[in-house]
mmCIF entry with sequence, helices, sheets and N, C-alpha, C, O atoms, coordinates in Angstrom:
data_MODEL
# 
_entry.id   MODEL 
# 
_entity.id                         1 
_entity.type                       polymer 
_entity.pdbx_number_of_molecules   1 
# 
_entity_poly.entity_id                      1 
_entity_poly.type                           'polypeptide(L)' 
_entity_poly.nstd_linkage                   no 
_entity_poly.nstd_monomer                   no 
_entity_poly.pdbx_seq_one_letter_code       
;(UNK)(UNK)(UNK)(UNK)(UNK)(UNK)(UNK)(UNK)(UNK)(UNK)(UNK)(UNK)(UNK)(UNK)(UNK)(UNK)
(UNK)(UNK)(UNK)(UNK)(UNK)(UNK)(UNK)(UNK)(UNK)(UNK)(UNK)(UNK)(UNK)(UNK)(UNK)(UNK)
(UNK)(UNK)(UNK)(UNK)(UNK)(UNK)(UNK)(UNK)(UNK)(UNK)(UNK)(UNK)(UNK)(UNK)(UNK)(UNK)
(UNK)(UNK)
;
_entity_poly.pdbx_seq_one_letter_code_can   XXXXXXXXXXXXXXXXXXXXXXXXXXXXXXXXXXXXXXXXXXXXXXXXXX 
_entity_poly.pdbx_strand_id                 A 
# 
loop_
_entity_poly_seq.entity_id 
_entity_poly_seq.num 
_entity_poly_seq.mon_id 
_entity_poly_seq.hetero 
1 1  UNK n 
1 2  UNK n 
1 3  UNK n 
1 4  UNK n 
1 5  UNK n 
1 6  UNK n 
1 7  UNK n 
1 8  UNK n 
1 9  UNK n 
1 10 UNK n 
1 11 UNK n 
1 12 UNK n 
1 13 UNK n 
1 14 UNK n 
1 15 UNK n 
1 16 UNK n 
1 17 UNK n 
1 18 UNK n 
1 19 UNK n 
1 20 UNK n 
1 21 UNK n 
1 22 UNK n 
1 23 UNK n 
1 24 UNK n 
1 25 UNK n 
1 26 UNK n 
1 27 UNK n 
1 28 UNK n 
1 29 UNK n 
1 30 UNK n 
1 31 UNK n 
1 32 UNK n 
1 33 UNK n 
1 34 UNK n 
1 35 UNK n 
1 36 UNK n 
1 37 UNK n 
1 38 UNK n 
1 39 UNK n 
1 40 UNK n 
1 41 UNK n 
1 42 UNK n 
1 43 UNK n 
1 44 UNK n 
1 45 UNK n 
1 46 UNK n 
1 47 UNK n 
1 48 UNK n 
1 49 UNK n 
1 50 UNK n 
# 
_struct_asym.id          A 
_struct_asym.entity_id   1 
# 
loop_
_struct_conf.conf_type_id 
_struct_conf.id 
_struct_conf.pdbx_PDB_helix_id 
_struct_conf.beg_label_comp_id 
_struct_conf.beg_label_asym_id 
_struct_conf.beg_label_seq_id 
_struct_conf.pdbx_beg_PDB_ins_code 
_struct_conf.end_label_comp_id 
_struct_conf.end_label_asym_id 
_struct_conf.end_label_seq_id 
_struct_conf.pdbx_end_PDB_ins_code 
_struct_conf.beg_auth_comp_id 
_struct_conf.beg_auth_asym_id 
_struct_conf.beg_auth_seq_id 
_struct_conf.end_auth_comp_id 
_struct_conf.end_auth_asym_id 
_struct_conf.end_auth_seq_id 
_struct_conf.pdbx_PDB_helix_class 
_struct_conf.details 
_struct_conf.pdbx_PDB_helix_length 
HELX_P HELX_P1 AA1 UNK A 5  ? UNK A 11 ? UNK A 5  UNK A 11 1 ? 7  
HELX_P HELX_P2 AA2 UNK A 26 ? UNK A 36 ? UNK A 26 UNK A 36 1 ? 11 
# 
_struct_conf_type.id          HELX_P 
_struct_conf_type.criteria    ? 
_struct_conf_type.reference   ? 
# 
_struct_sheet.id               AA1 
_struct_sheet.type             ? 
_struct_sheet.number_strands   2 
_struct_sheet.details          ? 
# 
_struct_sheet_order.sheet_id     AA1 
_struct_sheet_order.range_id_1   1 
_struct_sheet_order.range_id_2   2 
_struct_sheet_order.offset       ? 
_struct_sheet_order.sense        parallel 
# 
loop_
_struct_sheet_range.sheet_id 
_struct_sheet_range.id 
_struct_sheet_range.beg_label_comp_id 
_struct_sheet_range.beg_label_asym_id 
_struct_sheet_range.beg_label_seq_id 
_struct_sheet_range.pdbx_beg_PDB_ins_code 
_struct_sheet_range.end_label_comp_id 
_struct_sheet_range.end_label_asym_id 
_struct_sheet_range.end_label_seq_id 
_struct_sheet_range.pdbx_end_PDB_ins_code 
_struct_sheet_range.beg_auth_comp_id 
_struct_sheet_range.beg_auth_asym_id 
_struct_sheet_range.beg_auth_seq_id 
_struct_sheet_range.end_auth_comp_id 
_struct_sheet_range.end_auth_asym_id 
_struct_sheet_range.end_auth_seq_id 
AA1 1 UNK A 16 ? UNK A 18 ? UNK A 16 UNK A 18 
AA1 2 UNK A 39 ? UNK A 41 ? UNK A 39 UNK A 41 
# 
loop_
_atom_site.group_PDB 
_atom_site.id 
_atom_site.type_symbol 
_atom_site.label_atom_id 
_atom_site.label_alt_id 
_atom_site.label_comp_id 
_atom_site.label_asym_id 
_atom_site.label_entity_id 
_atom_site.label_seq_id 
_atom_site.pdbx_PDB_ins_code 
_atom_site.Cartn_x 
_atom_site.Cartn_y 
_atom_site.Cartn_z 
_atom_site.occupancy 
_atom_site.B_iso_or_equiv 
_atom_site.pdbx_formal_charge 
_atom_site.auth_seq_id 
_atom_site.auth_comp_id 
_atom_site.auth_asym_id 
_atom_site.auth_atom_id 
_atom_site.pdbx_PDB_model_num 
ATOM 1   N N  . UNK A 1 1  ? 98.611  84.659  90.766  1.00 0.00 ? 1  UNK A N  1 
ATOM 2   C CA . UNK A 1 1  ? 97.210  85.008  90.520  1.00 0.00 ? 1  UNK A CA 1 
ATOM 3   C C  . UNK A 1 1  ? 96.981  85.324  89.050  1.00 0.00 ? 1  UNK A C  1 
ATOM 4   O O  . UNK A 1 1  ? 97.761  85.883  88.280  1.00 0.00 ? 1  UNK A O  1 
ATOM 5   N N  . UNK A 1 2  ? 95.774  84.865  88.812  1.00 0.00 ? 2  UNK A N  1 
ATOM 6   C CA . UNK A 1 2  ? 95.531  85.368  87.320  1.00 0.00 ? 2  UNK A CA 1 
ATOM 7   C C  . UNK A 1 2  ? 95.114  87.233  86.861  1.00 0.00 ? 2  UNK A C  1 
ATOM 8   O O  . UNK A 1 2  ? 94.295  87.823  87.565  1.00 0.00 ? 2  UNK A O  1 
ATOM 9   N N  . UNK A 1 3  ? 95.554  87.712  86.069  1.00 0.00 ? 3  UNK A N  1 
ATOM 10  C CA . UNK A 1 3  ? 95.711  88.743  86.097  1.00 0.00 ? 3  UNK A CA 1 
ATOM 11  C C  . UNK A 1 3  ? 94.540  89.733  86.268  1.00 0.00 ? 3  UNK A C  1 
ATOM 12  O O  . UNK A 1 3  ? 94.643  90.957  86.187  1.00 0.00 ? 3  UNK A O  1 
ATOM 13  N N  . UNK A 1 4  ? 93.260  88.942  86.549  1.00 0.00 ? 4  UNK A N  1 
ATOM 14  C CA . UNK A 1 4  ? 92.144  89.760  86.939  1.00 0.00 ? 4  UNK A CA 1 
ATOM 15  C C  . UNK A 1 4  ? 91.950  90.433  88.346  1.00 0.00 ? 4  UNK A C  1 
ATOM 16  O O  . UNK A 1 4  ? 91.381  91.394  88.863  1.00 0.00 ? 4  UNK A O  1 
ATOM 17  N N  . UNK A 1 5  ? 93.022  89.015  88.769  1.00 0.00 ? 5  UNK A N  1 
ATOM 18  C CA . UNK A 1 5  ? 92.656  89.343  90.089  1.00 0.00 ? 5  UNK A CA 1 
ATOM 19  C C  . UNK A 1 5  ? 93.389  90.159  90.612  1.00 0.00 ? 5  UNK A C  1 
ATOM 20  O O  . UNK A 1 5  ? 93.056  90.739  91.645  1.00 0.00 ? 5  UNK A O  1 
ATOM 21  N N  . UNK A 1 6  ? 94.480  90.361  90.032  1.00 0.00 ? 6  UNK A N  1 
ATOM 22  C CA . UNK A 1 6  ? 95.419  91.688  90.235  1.00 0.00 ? 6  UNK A CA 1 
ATOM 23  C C  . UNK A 1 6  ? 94.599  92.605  89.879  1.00 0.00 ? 6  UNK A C  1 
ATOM 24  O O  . UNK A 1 6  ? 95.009  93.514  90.600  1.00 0.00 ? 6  UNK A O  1 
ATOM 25  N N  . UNK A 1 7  ? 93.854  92.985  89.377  1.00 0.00 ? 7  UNK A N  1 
ATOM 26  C CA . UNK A 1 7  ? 93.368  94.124  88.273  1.00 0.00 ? 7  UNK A CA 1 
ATOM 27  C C  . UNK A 1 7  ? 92.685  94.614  89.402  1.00 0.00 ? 7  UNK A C  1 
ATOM 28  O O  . UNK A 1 7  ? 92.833  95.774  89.788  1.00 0.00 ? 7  UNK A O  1 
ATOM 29  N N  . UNK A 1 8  ? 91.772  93.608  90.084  1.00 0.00 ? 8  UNK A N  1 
ATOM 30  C CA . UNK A 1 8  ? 90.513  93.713  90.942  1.00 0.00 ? 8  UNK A CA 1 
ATOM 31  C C  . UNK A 1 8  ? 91.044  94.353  92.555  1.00 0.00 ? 8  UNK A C  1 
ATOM 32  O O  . UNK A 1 8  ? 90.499  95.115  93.355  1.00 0.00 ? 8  UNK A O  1 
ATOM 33  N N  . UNK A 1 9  ? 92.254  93.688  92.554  1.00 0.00 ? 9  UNK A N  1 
ATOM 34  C CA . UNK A 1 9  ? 93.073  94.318  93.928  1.00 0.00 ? 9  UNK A CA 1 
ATOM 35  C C  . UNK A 1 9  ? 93.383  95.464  93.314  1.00 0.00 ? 9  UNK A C  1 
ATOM 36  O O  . UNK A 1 9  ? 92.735  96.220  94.038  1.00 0.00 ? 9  UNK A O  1 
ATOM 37  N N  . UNK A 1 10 ? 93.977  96.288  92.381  1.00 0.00 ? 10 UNK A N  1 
ATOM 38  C CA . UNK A 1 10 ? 94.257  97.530  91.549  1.00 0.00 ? 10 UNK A CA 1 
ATOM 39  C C  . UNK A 1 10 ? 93.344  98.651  92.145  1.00 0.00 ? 10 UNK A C  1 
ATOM 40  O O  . UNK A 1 10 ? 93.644  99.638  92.816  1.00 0.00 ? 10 UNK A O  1 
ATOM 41  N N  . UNK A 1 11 ? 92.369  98.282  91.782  1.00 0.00 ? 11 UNK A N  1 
ATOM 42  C CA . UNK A 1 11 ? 91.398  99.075  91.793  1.00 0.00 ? 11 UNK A CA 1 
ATOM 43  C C  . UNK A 1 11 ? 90.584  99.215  93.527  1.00 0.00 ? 11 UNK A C  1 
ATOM 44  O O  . UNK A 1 11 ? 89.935  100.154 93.988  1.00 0.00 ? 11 UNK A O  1 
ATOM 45  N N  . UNK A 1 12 ? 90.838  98.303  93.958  1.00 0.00 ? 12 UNK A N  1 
ATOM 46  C CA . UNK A 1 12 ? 90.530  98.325  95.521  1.00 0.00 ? 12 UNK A CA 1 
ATOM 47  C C  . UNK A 1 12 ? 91.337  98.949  95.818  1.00 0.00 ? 12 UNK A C  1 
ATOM 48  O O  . UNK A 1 12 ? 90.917  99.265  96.931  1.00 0.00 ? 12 UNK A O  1 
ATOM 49  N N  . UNK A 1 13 ? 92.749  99.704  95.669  1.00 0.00 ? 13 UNK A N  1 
ATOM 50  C CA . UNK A 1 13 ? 93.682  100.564 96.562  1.00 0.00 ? 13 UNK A CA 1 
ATOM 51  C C  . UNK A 1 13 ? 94.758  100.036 96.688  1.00 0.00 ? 13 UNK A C  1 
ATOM 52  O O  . UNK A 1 13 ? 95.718  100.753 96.968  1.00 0.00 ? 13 UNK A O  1 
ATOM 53  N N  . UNK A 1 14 ? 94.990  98.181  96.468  1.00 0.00 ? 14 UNK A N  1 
ATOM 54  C CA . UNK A 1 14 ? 95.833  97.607  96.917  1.00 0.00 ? 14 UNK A CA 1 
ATOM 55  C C  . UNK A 1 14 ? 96.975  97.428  95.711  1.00 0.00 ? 14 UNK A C  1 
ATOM 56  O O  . UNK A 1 14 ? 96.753  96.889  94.627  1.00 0.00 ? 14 UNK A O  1 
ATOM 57  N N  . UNK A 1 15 ? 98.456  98.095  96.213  1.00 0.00 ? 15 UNK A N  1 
ATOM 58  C CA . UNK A 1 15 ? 99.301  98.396  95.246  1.00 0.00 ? 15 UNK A CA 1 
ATOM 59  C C  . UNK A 1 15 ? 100.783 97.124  95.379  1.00 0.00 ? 15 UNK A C  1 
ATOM 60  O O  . UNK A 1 15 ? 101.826 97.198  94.729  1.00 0.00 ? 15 UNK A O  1 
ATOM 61  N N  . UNK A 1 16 ? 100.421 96.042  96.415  1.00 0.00 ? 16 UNK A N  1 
ATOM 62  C CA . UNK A 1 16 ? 101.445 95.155  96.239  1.00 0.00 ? 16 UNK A CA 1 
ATOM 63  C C  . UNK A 1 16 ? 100.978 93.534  96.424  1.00 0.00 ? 16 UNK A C  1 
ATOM 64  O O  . UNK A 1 16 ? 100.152 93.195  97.271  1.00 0.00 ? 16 UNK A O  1 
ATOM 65  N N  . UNK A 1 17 ? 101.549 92.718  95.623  1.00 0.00 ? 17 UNK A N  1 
ATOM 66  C CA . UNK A 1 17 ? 101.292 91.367  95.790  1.00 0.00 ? 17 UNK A CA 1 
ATOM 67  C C  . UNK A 1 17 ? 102.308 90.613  95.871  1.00 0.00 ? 17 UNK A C  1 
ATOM 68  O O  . UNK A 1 17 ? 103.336 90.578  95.195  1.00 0.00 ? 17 UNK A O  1 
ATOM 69  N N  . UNK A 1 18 ? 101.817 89.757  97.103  1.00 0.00 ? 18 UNK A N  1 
ATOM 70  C CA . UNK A 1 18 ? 102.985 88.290  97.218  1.00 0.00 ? 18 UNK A CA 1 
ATOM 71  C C  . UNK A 1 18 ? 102.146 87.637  96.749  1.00 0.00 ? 18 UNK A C  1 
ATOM 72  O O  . UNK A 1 18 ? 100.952 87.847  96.534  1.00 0.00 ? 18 UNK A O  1 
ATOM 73  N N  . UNK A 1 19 ? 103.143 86.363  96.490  1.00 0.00 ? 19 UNK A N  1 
ATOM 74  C CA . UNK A 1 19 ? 103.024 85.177  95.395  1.00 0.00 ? 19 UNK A CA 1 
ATOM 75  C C  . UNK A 1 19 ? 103.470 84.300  95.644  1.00 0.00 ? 19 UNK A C  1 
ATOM 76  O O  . UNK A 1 19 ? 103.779 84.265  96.835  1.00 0.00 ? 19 UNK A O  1 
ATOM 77  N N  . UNK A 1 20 ? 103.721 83.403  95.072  1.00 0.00 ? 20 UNK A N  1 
ATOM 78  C CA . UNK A 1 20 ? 104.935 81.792  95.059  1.00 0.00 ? 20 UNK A CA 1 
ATOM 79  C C  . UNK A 1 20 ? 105.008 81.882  93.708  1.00 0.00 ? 20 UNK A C  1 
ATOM 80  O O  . UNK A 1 20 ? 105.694 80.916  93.375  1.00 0.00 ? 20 UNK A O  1 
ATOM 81  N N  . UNK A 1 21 ? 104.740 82.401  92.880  1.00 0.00 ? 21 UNK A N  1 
ATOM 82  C CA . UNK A 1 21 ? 105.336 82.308  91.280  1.00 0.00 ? 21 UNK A CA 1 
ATOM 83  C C  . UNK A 1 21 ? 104.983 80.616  90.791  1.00 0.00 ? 21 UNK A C  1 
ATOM 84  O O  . UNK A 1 21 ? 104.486 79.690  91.431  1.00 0.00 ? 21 UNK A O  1 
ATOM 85  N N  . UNK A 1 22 ? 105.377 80.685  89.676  1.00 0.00 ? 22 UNK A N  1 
ATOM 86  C CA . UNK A 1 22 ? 105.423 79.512  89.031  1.00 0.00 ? 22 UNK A CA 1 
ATOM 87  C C  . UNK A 1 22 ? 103.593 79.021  88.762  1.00 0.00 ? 22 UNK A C  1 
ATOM 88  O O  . UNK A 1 22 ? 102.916 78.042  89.074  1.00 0.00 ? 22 UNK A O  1 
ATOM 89  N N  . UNK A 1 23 ? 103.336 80.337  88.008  1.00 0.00 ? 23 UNK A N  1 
ATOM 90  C CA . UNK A 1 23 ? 101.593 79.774  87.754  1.00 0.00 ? 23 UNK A CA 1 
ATOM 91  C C  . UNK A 1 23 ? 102.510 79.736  86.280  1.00 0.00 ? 23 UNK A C  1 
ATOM 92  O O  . UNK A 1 23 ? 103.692 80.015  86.081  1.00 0.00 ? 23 UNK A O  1 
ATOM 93  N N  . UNK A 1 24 ? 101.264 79.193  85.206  1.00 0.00 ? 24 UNK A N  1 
ATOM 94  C CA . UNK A 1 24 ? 101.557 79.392  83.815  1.00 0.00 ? 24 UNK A CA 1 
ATOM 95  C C  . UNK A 1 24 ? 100.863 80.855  83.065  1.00 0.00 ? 24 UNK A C  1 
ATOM 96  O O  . UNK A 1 24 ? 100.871 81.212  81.887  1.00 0.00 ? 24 UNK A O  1 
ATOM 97  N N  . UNK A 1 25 ? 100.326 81.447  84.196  1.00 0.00 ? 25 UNK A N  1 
ATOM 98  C CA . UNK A 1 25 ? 100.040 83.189  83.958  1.00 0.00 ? 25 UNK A CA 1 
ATOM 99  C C  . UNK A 1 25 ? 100.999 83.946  84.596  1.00 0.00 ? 25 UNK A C  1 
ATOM 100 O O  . UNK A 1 25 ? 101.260 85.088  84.216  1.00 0.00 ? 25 UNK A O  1 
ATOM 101 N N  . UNK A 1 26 ? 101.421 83.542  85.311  1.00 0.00 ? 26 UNK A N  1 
ATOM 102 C CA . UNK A 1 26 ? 102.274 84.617  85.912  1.00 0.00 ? 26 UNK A CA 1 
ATOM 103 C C  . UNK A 1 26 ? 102.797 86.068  84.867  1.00 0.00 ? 26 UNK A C  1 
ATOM 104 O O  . UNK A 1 26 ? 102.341 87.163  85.196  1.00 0.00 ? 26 UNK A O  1 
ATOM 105 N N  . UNK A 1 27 ? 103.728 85.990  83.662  1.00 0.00 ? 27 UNK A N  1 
ATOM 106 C CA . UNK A 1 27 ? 103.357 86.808  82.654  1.00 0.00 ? 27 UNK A CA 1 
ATOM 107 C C  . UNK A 1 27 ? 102.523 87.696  82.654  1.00 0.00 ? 27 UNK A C  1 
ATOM 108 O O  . UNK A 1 27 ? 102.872 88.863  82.830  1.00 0.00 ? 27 UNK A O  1 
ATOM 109 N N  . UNK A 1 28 ? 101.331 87.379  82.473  1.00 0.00 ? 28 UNK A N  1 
ATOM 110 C CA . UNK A 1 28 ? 100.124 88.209  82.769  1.00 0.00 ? 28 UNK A CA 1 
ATOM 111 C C  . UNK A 1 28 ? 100.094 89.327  83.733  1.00 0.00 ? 28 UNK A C  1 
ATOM 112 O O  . UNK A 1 28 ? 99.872  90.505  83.454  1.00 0.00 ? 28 UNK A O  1 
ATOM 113 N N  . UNK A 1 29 ? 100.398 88.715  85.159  1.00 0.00 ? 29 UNK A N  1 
ATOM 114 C CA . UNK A 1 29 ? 99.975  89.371  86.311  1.00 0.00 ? 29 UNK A CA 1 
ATOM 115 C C  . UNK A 1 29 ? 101.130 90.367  86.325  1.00 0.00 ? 29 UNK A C  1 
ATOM 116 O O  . UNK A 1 29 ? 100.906 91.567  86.484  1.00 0.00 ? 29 UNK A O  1 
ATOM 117 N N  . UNK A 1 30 ? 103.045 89.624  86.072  1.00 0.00 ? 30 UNK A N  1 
ATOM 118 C CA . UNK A 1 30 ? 103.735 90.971  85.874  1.00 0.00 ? 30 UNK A CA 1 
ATOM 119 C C  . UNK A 1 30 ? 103.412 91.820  84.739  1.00 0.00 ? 30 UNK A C  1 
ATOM 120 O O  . UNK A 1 30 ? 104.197 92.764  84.826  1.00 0.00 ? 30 UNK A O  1 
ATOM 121 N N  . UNK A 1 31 ? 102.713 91.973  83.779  1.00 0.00 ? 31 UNK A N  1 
ATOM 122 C CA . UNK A 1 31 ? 102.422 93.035  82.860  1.00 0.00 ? 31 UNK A CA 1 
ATOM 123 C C  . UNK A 1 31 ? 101.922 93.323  83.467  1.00 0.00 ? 31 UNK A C  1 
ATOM 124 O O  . UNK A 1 31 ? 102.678 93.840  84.290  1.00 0.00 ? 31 UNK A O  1 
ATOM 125 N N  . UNK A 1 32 ? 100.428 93.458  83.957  1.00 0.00 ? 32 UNK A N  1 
ATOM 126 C CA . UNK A 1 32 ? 99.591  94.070  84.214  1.00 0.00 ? 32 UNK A CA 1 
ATOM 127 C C  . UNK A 1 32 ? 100.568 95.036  85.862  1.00 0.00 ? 32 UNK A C  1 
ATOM 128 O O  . UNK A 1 32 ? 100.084 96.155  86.037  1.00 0.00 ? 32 UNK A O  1 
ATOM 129 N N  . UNK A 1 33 ? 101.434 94.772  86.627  1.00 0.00 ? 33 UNK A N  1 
ATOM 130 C CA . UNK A 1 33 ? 101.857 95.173  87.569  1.00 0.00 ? 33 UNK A CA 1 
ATOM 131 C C  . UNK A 1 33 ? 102.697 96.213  86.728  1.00 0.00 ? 33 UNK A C  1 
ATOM 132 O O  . UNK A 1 33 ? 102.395 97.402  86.624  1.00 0.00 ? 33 UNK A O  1 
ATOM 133 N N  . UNK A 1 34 ? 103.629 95.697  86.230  1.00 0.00 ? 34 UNK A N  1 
ATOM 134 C CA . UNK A 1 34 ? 104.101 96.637  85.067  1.00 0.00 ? 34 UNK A CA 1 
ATOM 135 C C  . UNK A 1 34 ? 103.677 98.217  85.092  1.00 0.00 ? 34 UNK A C  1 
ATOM 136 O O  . UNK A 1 34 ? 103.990 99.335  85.500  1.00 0.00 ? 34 UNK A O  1 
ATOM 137 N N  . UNK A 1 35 ? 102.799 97.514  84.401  1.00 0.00 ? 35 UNK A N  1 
ATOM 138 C CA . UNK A 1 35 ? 101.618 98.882  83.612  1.00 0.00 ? 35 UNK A CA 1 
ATOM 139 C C  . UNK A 1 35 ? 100.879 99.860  84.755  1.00 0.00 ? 35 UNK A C  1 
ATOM 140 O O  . UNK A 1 35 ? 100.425 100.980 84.521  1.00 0.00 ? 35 UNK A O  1 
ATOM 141 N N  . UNK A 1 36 ? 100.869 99.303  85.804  1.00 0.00 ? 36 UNK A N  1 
ATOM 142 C CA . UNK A 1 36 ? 100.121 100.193 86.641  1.00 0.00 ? 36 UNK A CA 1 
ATOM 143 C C  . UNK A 1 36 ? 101.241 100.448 87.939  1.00 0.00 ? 36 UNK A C  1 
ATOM 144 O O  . UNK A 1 36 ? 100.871 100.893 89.025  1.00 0.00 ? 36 UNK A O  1 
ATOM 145 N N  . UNK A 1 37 ? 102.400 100.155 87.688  1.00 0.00 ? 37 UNK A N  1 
ATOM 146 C CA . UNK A 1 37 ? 103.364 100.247 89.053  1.00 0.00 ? 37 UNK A CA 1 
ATOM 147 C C  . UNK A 1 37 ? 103.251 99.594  90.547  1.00 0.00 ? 37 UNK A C  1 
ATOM 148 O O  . UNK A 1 37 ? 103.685 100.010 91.621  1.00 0.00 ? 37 UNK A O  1 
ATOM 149 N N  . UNK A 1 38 ? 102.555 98.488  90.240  1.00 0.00 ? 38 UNK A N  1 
ATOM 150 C CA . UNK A 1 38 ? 102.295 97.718  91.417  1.00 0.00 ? 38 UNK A CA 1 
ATOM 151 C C  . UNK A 1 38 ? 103.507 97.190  91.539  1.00 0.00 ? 38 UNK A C  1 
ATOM 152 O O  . UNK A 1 38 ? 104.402 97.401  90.721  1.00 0.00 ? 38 UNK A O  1 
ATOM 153 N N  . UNK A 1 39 ? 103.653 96.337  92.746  1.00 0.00 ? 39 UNK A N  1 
ATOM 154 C CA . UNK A 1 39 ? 104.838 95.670  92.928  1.00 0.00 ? 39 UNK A CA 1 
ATOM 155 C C  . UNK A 1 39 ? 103.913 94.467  93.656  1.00 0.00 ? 39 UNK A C  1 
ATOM 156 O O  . UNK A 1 39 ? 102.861 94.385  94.290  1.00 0.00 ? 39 UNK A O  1 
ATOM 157 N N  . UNK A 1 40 ? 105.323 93.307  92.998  1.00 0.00 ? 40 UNK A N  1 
ATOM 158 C CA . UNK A 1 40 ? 104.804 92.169  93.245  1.00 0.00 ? 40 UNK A CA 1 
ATOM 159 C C  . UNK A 1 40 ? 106.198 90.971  93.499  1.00 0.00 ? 40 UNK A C  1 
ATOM 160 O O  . UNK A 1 40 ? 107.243 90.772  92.880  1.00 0.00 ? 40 UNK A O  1 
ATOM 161 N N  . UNK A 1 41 ? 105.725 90.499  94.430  1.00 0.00 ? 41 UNK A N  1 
ATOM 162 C CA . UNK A 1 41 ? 107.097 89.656  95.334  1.00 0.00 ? 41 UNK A CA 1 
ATOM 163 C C  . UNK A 1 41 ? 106.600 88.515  95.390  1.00 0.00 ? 41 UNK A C  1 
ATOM 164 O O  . UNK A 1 41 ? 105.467 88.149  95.701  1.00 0.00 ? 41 UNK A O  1 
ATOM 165 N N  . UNK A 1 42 ? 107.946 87.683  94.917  1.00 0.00 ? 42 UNK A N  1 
ATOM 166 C CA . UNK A 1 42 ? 107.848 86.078  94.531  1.00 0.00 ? 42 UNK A CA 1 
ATOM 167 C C  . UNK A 1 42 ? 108.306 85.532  96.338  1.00 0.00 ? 42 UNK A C  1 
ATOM 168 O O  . UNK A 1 42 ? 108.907 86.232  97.153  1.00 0.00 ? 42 UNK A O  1 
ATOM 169 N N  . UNK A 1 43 ? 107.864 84.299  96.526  1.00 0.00 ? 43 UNK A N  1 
ATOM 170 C CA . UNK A 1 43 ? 107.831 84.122  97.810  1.00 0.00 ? 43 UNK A CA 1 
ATOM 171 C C  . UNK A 1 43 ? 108.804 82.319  97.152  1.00 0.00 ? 43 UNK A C  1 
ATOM 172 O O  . UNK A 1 43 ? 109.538 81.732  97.947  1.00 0.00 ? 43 UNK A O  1 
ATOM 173 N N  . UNK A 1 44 ? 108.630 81.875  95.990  1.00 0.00 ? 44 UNK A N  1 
ATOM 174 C CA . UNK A 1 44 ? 108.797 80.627  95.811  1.00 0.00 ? 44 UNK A CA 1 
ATOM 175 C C  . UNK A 1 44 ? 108.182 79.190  96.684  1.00 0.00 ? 44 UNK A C  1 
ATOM 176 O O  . UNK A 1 44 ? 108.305 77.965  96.688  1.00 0.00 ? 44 UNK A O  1 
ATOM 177 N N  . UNK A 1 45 ? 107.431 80.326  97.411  1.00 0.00 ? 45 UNK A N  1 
ATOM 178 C CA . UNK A 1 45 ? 107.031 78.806  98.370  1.00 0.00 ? 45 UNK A CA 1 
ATOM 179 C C  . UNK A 1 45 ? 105.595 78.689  98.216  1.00 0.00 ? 45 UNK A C  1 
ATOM 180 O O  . UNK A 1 45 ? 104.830 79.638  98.386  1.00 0.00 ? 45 UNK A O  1 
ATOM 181 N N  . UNK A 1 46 ? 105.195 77.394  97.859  1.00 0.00 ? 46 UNK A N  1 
ATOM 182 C CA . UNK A 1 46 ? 103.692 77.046  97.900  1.00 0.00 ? 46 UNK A CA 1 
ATOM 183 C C  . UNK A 1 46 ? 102.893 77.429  99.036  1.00 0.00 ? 46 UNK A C  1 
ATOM 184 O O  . UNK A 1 46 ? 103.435 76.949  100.032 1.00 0.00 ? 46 UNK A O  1 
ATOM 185 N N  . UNK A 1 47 ? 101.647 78.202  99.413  1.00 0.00 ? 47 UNK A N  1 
ATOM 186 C CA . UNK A 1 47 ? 100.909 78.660  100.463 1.00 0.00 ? 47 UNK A CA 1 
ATOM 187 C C  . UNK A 1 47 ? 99.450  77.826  101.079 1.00 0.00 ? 47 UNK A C  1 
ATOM 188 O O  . UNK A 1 47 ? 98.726  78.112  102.032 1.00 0.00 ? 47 UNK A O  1 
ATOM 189 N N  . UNK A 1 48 ? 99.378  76.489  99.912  1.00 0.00 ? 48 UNK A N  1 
ATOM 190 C CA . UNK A 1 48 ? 98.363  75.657  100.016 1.00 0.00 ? 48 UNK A CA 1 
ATOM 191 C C  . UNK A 1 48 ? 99.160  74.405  98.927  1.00 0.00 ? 48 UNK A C  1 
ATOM 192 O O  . UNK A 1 48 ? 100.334 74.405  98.557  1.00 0.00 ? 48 UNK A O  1 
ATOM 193 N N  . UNK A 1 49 ? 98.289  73.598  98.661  1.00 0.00 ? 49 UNK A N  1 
ATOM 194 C CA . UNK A 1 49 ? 98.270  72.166  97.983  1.00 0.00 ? 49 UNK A CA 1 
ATOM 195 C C  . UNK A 1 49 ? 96.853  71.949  97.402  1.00 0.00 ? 49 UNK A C  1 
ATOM 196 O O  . UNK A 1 49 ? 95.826  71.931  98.080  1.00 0.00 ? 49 UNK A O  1 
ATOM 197 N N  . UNK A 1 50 ? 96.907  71.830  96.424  1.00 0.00 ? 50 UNK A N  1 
ATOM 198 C CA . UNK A 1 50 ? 95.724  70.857  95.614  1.00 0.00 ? 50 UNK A CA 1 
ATOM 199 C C  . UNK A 1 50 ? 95.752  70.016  94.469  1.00 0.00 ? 50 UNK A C  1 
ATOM 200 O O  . UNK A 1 50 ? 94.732  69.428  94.109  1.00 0.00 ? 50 UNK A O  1 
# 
């Protein structure tokens, strides 16, 4: 996810995210998890196609 949308779950209460990794933000989203102690779990597996 791009790191807003982490930001936006942040602030809703929600303190963990799965993923499949491999965006070209990803970076982003672990800082921002980082910084606020979220936790966030790579799944490696695609959850859709486009």
């Amino acid at each position: 996810p791009f790191s807003d949308s982490v930001e936006m779950a942040y602030k809703e209460g929600i303190r963990a995210i799965i993923q499949p990794g491999g965006s070209l933000r990803d970076a982003d989203s672990i800082d921002y998890c980082d910084q606020t102690g979220m936790s966030m779990a790579f799944t490696g597996i695609r959850h859709f196609k486009h």
